[in-house]
Structures are given as structure tokens and as C-alpha cells.
C-alpha positions in Angstrom: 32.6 -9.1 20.4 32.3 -10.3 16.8 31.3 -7.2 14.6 28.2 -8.0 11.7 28.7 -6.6 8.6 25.3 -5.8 7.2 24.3 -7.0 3.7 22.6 -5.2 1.5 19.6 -6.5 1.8 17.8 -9.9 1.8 17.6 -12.4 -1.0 16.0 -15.5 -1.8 13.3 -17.8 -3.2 10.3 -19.2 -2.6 8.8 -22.8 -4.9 5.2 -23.7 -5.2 2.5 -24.8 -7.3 -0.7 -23.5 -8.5 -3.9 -24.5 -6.8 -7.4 -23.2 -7.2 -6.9 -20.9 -4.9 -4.5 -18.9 -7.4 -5.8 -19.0 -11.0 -9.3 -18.5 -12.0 -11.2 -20.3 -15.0 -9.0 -19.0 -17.3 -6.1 -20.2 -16.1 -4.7 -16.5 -14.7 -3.6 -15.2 -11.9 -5.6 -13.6 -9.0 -4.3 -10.7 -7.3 -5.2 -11.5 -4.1 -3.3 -14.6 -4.7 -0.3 -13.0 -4.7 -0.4 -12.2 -0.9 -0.8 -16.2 -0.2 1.7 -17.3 -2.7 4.6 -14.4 -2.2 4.6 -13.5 1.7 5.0 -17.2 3.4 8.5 -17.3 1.4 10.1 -13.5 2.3 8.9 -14.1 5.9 10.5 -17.7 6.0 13.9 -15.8 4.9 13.7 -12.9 7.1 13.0 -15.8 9.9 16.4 -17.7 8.9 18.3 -14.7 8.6 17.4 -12.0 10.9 14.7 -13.8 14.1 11.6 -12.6 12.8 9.9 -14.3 15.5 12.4 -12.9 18.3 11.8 -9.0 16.4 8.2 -10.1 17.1 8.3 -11.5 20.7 10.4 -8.0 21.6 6.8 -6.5 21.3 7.7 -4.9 17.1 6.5 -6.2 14.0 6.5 -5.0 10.4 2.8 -4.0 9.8 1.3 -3.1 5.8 1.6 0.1 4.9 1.6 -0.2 0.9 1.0 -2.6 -1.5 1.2 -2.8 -5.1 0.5 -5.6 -7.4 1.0 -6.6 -11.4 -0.5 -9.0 -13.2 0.7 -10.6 -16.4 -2.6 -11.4 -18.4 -1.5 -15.0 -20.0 -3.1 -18.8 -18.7 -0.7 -21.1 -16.7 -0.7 -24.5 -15.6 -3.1 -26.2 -12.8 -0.8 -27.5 -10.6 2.4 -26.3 -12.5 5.1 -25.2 -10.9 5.7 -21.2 -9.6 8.9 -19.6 -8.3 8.8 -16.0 -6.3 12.5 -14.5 -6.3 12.5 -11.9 -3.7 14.6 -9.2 -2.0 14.0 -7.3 1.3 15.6 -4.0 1.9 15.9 -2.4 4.8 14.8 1.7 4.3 14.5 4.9 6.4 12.0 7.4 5.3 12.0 11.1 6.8 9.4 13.1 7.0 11.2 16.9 7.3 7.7 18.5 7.8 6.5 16.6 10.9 10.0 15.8 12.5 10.2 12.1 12.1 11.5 8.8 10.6 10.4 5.3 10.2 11.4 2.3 9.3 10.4 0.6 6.6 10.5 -3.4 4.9 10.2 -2.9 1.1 10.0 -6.5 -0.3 9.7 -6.8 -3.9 9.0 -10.0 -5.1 8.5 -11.3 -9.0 6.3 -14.3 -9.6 7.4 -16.8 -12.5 5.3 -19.3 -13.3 4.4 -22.5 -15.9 2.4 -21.6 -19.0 -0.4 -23.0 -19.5 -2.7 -24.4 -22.6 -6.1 -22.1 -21.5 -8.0 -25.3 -22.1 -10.3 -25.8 -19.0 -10.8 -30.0 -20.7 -7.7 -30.2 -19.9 -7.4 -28.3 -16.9 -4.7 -25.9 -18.5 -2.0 -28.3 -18.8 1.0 -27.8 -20.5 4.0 -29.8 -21.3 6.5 -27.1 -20.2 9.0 -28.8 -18.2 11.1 -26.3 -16.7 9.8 -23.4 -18.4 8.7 -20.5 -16.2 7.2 -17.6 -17.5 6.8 -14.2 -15.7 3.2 -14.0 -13.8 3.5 -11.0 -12.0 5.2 -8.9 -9.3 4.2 -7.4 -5.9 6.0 -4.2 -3.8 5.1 -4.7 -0.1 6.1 -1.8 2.1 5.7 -2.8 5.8 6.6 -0.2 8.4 8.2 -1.5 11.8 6.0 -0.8 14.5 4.9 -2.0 18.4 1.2 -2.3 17.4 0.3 -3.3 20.9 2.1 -0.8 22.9 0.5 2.2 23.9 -1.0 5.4 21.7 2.2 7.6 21.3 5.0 4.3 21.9 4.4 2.7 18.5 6.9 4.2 16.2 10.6 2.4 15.8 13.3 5.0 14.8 16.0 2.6 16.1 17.3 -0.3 14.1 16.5 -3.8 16.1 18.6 -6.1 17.2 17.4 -8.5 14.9 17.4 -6.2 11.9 21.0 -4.8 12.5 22.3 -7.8 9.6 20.3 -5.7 6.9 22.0 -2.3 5.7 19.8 0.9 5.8 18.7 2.3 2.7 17.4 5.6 2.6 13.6 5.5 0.8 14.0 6.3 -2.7 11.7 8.7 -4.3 8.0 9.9 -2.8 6.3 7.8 -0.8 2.9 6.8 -2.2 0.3 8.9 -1.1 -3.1 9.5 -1.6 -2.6 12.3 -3.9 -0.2 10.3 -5.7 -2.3 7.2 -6.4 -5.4 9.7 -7.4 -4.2 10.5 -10.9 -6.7 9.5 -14.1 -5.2 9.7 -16.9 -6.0 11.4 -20.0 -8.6 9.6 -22.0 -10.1 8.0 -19.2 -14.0 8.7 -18.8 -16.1 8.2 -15.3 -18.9 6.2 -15.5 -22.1 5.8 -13.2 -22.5 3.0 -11.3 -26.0 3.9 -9.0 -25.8 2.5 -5.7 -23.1 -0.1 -6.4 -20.5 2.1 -6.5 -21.2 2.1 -1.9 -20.8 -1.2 0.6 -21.3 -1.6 4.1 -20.3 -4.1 6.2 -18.3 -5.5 9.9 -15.5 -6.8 10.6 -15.9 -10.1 12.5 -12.8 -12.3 14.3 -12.9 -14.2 11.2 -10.8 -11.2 9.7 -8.5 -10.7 12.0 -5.0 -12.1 12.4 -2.1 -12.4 14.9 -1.4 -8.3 14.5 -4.6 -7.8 16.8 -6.8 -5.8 13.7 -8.1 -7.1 10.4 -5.5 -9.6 7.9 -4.8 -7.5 5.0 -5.8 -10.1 2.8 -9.5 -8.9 3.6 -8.9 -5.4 2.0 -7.2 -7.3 -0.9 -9.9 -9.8 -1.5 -13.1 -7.4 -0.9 -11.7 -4.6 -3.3 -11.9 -7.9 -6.1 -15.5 -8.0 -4.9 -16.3 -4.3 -5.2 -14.7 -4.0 -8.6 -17.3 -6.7 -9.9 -20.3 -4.6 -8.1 -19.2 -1.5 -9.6 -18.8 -3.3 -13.4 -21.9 -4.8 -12.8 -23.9 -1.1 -12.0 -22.2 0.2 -14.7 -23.5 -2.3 -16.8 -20.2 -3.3 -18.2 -19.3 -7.0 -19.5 -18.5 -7.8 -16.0 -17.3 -12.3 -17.6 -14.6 -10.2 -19.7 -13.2 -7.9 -17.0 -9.9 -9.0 -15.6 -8.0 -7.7 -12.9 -4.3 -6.5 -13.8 -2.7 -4.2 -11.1 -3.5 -2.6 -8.0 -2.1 0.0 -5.0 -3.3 -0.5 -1.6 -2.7 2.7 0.7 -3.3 1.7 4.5 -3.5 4.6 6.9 -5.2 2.9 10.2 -6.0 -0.2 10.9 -9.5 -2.3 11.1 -10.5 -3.8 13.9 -12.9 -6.5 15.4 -16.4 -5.2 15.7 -16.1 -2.5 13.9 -18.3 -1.3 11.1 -16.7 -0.4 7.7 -17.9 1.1 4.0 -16.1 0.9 0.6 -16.6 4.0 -1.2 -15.7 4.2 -4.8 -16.1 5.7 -8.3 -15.3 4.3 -11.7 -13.2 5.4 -14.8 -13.3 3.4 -18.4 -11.0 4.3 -21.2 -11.8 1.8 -24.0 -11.0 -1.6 -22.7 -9.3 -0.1 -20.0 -11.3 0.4 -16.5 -9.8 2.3 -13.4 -11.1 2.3 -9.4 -10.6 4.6 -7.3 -11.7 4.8 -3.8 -11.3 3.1 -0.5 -12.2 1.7 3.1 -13.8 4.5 5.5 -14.7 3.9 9.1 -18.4 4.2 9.8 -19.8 5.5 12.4 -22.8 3.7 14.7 -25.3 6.3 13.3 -24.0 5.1 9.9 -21.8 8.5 9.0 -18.9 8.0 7.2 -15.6 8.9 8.0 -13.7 12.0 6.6 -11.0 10.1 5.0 -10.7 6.6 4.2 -8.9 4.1 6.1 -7.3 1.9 3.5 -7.3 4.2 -0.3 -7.1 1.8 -3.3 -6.6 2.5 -7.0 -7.6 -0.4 -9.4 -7.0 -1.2 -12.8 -8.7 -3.8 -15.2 -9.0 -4.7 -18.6 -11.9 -6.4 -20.7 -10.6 -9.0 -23.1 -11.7 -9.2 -26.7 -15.0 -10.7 -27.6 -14.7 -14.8 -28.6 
């Protein structure tokens, strides 16, 4: 029986270009098109390397647990080219408190793209050639889990066949938290935003995906939303306000048919802005739930008056 030695972790590269589904009129990146542009290429090498579909079909796959995105504020080129380098690493954390380990995916993944003029005439173009600037980085922590097997049978403490080719890490440093995402820093001033700082809404099939509850790109996309909402009862220059990093805390999942509220409040240091809040489960009678589902912290930045 051939023995594997296990690498230490995953490496690779994914190529692309930018659409209109990844910049916005000035020419920068989205975050939520980060998610689009980063994941198809580390899930592609953990295919080719390590059966990602045969970890899947043995009934475990690596579900979201923690996301955490940067955005470098500069134009690039419609249609130039993008690179994501990526590594995967394969990482235990242990919980002392409650007896327990799990498994975790942390993919980190830098986004380099071609710079771009700003000029919507000329649709951003740049003569660049080969040129690639950073755009931005994203930290995905995605735990292993058997999401449709039974209450109580979900956690994986074992390595997987399929995983035994990565090394295991041990987690370095705390694992974000709620209480480690709530900081505001010093300077920072809340700000009242009347009833736009609530939402409610449902999740319909149209959210879901393959993982049998809601795509996380939903969570991604609506926070976007409920950051313009809150600049906009604020009464803050909502055409300056760009978004430049994120963390994305999911505790429990959303499902189809299920109703849902955003709750959040609103920081502004200068031209700095902060978000803080979440996802909560509500109830048919309309009651929120205790603690939120998905907890996000937000940060933003108004750009100078032309």
C-alpha cells in the first residue's frame, strides 16, 4: 500500500476577466464579487487534487463559517484581465470548554487585477499589458460538515479520505467571534438611521443552493443593500460611499420558506462609516430572534468631493 505524504496545504491559481458583474461605475471592485470571481478556482483545485466531489458524494461538505473580505479602492479595466493566487490549508480547531474539535478549510485568496483609466467614455480601459495590480483579498473559513445527516451526526472530527493529501494545521490564533468582530474603534460616532437601520424579508428557492439552505452569496449581496438603506436614513452622501472590507460570522443556516430580518446600527468617523449587525430568524408572529444568525461587521469609506 503506497503511503501519501501530505502537503502542506493547497496552491494554485485561478485567470479571469472583469465583467459587469464585478466592478461598478467606477471601475472598482464589488465585494460580493469576490465570492463569484475567487471560489470557482479554489474549488476546481481542491477537485483536481483531493475529489471534492467524491468528499461530497460520502455525504460531507465544507460549509461557510467565516468570511472576510478587502477591497483595494483604485479603477480597473472592463474586460481586463484578473488573477486569484490561492492556498487551502487544512486546520483543527479545539474548543477545550465544550469538549470538541472541527475541521476547518481556510482558503485565502489575493485578487490581482488590470488597472484601469476610471473613464466610463472609455469604458476604463487601459493599455496595461501584463500589468496586474492588487484588487483585494478574501479569508474563507469553511467547516467540514454532513449537513444532511441527522441533528447530533453532523460534526467531522476525522480527517476524510479525500482530505488525507492536505497536512493538518492546528487553527492559529482566536477564532472570530461575535465579540471579536464587535469592536468600534475610538473616534468612531453612532449615528441614527430611523427605521432603515431594520429589514424584513423570506427566503425563497431562488436563494438556495446545492447545500439544502440559502447560497451565501445572498448574505453577501443583501448586507451591500442594507449598507445603502442605512446611509440613506442617515442622510449621508450615499453616490460617495464605497464599500472596502467586510466579516461575515455564520452561526446557523437559512432556509427555504423561512422569514428573516437584518438588524443593524451605524458608526461614522470622518469619512470612515462602520456596520454592525446581522441576520436574525423571525418568528411567524414577527418576533425576532435572540441572537442573529449570520453577524456582519462593515466598513466603508466616502470619497472626496469632485
Amino acid at each position: 500500500m503506497t503511503t501519501v505524504t501530505p502537503v502542506e496545504m493547497l496552491e494554485g491559481k485561478g485567470r479571469s476577466h472583469l465583467d459587469f458583474r464585478e466592478i461598478d461605475q467606477r471601475f472598482q471592485l464589488k465585494v460580493h464579487a469576490f465570492i463569484d470571481l475567487c471560489m470557482p478556482p479554489v474549488f476546481s483545485g481542491l477537485e483536481q487534487q483531493h475529489g471534492l466531489r467524491a468528499l461530497r458524494e460520502s455525504g460531507v461538505a465544507p460549509v461557510m463559517h467565516y468570511l472576510q473580505f478587502e477591497v483595494i479602492p483604485r479603477p480597473f479595466a472592463f474586460k481586463g484581465a484578473v488573477e486569484m493566487p490561492f492556498t487551502v490549508a487544512l486546520r483543527r480547531h479545539r474548543e477545550p470548554a465544550r469538549k470538541r474539535s472541527r475541521l476547518i478549510l481556510d482558503m485565502r485568496v489575493q485578487v490581482l487585477a488590470n488597472p484601469g483609466t476610471g473613464d466610463p467614455l472609455a469604458m476604463g480601459s487601459k493599455d496595461s499589458g501584463a500589468e496586474l495590480l492588487p484588487a483585494g483579498n478574501l479569508r474563507v473559513l469553511q467547516v467540514l460538515t454532513r449537513p444532511v445527516a441527522l441533528a447530533g451526526e453532523r460534526q467531522v472530527t476525522e480527517i476524510p479520505d479525500s482530505l488525507r493529501g492536505l497536512k493538518e494545521h492546528p487553527f492559529p490564533g482566536d477564532y472570530p467571534s461575535i465579540e471579536s468582530m464587535s469592536g468600534i474603534p475610538t473616534g468612531f460616532e453612532e449615528r441614527e438611521t430611523g427605521p432603515w437601520g431594520e429589514f424584513r424579508s423570506a427566503w425563497g428557492l431562488h436563494n438556495s443552493d446545492v447545500n439544502q439552505h440559502v447560497n451565501v452569496n445572498e448574505y453577501v449581496h443583501g448586507i451591500e443593500n442594507h449598507f445603502a438603506r442605512l446611509l440613506w436614513g442617515a442622510q449621508l452622501p450615499l453616490e460617495r460611499h464605497q464599500i472596502l472590507g467586510a466579516e461575515l460570522l455564520f452561526a446557523k443556516p437559512g432556509f427555504i420558506g423561512q422569514a428573516y430580518g437584518i438588524r443593524t446600527r451605524l458608526w461614522v468617523r470622518g469619512e470612515e462609516t462602520l456596520l454592525l449587525g446581522g441576520y436574525y430568524s423571525l418568528q411567524p408572529e414577527g418576533d425576532w430572534a435572540p441572537k442573529p444568525s449570520v453577524f456582519v461587521r462593515m466598513q466603508g469609506l466616502f470619497s472626496p468631493q469632485s
